[in-house]
Structure formats: C-alpha cells, structure tokens
C-alpha positions in Angstrom: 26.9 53.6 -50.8 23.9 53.4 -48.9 23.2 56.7 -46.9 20.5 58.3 -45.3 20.7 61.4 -41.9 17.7 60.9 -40.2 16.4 63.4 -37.4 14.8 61.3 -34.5 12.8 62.9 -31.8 11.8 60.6 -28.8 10.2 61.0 -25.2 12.1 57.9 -22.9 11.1 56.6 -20.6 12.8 53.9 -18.7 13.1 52.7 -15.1 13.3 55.2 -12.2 16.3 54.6 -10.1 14.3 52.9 -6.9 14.1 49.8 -9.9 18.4 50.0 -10.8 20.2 51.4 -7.7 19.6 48.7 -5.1 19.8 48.6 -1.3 19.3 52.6 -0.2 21.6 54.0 2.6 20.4 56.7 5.2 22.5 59.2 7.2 21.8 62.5 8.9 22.9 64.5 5.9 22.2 66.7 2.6 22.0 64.4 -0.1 23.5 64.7 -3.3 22.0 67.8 -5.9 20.6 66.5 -8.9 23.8 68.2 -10.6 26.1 65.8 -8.3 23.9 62.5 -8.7 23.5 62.7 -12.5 25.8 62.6 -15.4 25.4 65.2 -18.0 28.3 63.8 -21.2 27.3 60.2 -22.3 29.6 58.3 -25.0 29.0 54.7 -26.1 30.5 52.6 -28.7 29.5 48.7 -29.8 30.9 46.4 -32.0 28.9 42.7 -33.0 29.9 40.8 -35.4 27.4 37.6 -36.4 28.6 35.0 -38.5 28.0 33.3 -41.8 24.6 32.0 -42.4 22.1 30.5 -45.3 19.7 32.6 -46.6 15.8 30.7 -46.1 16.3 31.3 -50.1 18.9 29.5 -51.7 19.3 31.9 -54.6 20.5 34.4 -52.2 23.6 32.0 -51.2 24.8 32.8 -47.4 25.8 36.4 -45.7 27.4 37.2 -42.6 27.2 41.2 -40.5 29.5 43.4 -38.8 27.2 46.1 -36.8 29.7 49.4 -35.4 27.3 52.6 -33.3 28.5 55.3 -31.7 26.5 57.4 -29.8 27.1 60.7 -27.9 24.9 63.0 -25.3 25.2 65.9 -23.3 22.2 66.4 -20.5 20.9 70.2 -20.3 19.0 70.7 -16.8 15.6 72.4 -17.0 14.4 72.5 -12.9 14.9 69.7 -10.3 15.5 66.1 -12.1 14.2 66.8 -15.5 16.5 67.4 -17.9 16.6 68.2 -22.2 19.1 65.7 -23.6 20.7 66.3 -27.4 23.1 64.0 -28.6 24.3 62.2 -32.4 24.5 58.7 -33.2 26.1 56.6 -36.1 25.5 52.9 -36.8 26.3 50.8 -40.1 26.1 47.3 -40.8 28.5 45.8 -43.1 27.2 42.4 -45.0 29.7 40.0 -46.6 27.3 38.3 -49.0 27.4 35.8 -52.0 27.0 38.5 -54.7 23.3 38.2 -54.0 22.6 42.0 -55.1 20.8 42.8 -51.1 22.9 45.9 -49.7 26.2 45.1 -48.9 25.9 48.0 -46.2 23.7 50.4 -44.6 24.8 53.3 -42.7 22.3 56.3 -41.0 23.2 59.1 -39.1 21.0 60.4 -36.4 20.1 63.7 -34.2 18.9 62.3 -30.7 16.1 64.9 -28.5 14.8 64.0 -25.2 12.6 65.2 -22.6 13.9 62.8 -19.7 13.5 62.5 -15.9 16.6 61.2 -14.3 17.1 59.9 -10.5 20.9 58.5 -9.7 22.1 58.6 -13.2 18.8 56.6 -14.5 16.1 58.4 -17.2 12.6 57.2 -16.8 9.2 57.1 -15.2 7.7 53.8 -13.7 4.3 52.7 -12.3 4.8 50.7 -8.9 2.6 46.9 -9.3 4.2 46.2 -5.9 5.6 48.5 -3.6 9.2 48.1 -4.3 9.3 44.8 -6.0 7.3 45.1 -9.0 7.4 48.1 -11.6 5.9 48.8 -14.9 7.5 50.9 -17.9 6.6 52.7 -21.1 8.3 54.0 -23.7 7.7 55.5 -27.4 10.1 54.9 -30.9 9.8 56.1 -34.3 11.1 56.3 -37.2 10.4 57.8 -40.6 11.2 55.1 -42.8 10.0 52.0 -40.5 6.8 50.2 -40.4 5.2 51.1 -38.1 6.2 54.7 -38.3 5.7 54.5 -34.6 5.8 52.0 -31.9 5.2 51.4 -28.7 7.7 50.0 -26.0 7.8 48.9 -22.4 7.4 45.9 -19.9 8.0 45.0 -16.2 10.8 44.9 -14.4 10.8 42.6 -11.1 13.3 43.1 -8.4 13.9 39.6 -6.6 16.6 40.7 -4.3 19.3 43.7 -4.4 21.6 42.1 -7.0 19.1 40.2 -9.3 16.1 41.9 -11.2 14.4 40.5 -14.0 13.9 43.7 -16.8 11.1 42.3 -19.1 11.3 45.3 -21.2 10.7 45.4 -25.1 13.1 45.8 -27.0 15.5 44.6 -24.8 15.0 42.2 -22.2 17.3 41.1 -19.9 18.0 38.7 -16.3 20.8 40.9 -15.0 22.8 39.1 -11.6 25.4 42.5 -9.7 26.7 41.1 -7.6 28.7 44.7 -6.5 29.2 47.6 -7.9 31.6 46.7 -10.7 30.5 43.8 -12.4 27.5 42.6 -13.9 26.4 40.0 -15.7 23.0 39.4 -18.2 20.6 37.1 -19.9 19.3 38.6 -22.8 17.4 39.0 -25.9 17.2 41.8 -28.4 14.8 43.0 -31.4 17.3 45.2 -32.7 15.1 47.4 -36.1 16.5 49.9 -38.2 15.2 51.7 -41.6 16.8 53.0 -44.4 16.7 54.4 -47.9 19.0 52.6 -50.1 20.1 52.8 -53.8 18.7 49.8 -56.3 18.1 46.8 -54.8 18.7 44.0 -58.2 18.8 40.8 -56.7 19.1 37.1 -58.7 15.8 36.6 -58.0 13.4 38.3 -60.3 11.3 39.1 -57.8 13.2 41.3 -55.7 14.1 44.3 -58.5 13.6 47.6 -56.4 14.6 50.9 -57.1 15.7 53.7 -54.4 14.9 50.8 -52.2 13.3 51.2 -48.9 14.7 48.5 -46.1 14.2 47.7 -42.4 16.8 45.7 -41.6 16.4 43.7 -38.0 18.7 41.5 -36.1 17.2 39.4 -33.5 19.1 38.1 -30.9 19.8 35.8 -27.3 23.2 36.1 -25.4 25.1 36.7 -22.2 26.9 39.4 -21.6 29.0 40.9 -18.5 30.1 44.3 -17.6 33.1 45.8 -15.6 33.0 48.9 -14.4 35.9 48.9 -12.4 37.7 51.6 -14.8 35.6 54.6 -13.7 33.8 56.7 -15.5 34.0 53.4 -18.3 32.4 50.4 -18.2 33.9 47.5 -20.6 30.9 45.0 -22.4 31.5 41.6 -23.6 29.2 39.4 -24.7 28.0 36.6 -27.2 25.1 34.3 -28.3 22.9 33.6 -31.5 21.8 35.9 -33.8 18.3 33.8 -34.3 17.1 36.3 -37.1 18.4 38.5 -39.9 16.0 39.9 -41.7 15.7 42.6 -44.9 12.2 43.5 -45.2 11.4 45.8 -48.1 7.9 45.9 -46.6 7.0 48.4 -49.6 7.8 45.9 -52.2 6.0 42.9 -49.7 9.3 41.5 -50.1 11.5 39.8 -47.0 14.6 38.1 -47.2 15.3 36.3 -44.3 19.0 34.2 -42.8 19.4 31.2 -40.6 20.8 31.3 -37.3 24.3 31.9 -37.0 26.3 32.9 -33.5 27.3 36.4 -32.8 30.3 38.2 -30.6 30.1 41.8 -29.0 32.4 44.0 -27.4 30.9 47.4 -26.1 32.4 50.7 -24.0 30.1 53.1 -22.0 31.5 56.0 -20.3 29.4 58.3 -18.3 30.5 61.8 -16.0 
C-alpha cells in the first residue's frame, strides 16, 4: 500500500466570468446577489483508464493505468464575490505492470483551501490584453513532495466568438466549441503531476533500488472530450485520446522511468448548486 494525506493550500486563480459566460443580457432589473449567481457545494468524480504500453526500458516489460478522483467543496462567503473555499479530494492510480517492482498503486488524500473570487459561478482574476477578446491568467500550485515544490501556472484565453474560445492555460489547455447552454465540446491537452511517498521501490534493474521511495508520477495527455449539462445541477464528461507520456520520476534518486504512447478513455460527472 502506497499512502500518503497531504494538506494543500492554494490561491486560484482562473478566468473571470466576462472570459466563460458569453453574450451578456440587459433588462431594467436587480440582478442576481452573489448568493443567487454562485454555487456554494461542488462534487466531481473522473474515471481514465490508459491502456497497455512499453516501457522506453525493456527490463521493465509494459504497464497500463486506471486514474479514479473525487473531489468535494463547500464555498464560505466573506463580503461581495470573494469567497473561502474548503473542500477534500481523493485520487489513486492503479498500474497493471509486468512484475517490474515500480508501484503498482498510488493513492493521496488531500485538504483543499482557497481564497477565490467568483463572478457567475467562475473563480478567478484576469488581466484584459484586448477589451473583451483577449485575457490573461495566473495561477500558483504546490506540493510538498514535488519538484518543484512550487510552480507557477497560467496562459491566455482568446474569445473568437460567443461559443468558441481558445483557453491556452497551463496545465490544461483546451479549444472548447458551446454551441448552447448544454453541451460542449473540447480540444485538449493535459500535464497531469502528482507526488508521493511510497514504500521500497526494488525494480529488475539494479539501478532503480529505492527505499521509502519518493515519486512524481505524470500523465501527459491529448483528447476530445464533450459535456452535457442537460441534467441540471450535473454535467456528464466523456472523452478520449492518447496518453503521449507516463512517467515515474524519482527525481531524488535521478531516476525516471518512462512508457510509450498508449490511447486513453474518460468518463467524468460535475455537479454544482
């Protein structure tokens, strides 16, 4: 068993809702309280499985991965549209391997705290580049057990009419076509990174002999995806592509053990209110 709680503290911030909510509507009355416009409980669940593949290292035979998260938040209001959000989160990866002596799962559990400002049911701050066309967007990540313990995140994101925006935003990007309000459909790519502590790492190469092991484990990715949001407050994921990338870096050790490309399938839920 491979299992580590880790406490995470992070500042967000994403796109402000003038990037996300499209073509704005004006009529001769009060609009919505922050209370009404924002949803306080936040649940989301993802499954992705990616299939078998060669390790670069032919000792290590092939491996495939099942990746389960679970996430859950409840928004506190402090004044206006900020808010304090606390939430929990699960992930694991499961690895079917060739006996290769790399984890055959890692598993963290993890205490989410956030300082966020939040317009129509969107967290983040952005810098106009072009009055409503063009926006920039920062964000900050860490982790105790990653290299480096922190990094930086952010991009552009580039409206190009009300139902197609292009959000080149580490980690993440994404072409994303809505064509209404219940479905939409992406282009993406993903650096997913997580660390962990494991127990011995005794691999059949002699190089690799590690005890109380330190990994960050990545998955880098390009799909589709689309989204249905028809079943209110849930919206429904599917999605697939190519894992490009697995990789288990025991950067400690200088040590990285790395998979061919394989294709990956994903099924996700959201539900916000």
């Amino acid at each position: 068993m491979k299992k580590i709680p880790v406490l995470v503290a992070s500042l967000f911030l994403g796109a402000s809702a003038s990037v996300i909510a499209g073509t704005a509507t004006y009529e001769a009355q009060p609009g919505p309280t922050p209370e009404e416009e924002n949803s306080r409980e936040l649940f989301s669940y993802e499954t992705t499985y990616t299939f078998r593949s060669d390790f670069k290292e032919s000792k290590l035979g092939r491996g495939d991965s099942l990746y389960d998260d679970f996430s859950y938040d409840h928004r506190f209001l402090i004044t206006g549209k900020w808010y304090f959000r606390a939430g929990v989160e699960y992930e694991r990866y499961d690895f079917g391997n060739s006996d290769n002596g790399l984890p055959n799962h890692l598993q963290a559990a993890y205490g989410h705290l956030a300082l966020e400002y939040v317009v129509k049911d969107y967290a983040g701050a952005s810098i106009p580049l072009q009055k409503d066309k063009i926006f920039g967007v920062i964000g900050l990540g860490g982790g105790i057990y990653q290299d480096p313990v922190v990094a930086p995140g952010g991009g552009i994101i580039w409206l190009f009419s009300d139902k197609l925006r292009l959000q080149a935003v580490f980690p993440k990007p994404a072409l994303v076509y809505q064509p209404n309000d219940d479905w939409e459909f992406r282009i993406l790519g993903e650096l997913n990174y997580t660390s962990f502590r494991t127990d011995d790492v005794l691999t059949t190469e002699r190089k690799l002999q590690l005890h109380n092991a330190v990994v960050q484990y990545s998955e880098d990715r390009a799909g589709v995806q689309a989204g249905y949001s028809g079943f209110k407050p849930f919206k429904i994921i599917a999605g697939a592509g190519v894992t490009i990338l697995r990789d288990f870096d025991f950067f400690r050790a200088n040590q990285s053990k790395r998979t061919e490309p394989a294709p990956y399938v994903r099924i996700a839920a959201e539900a916000k209110f």
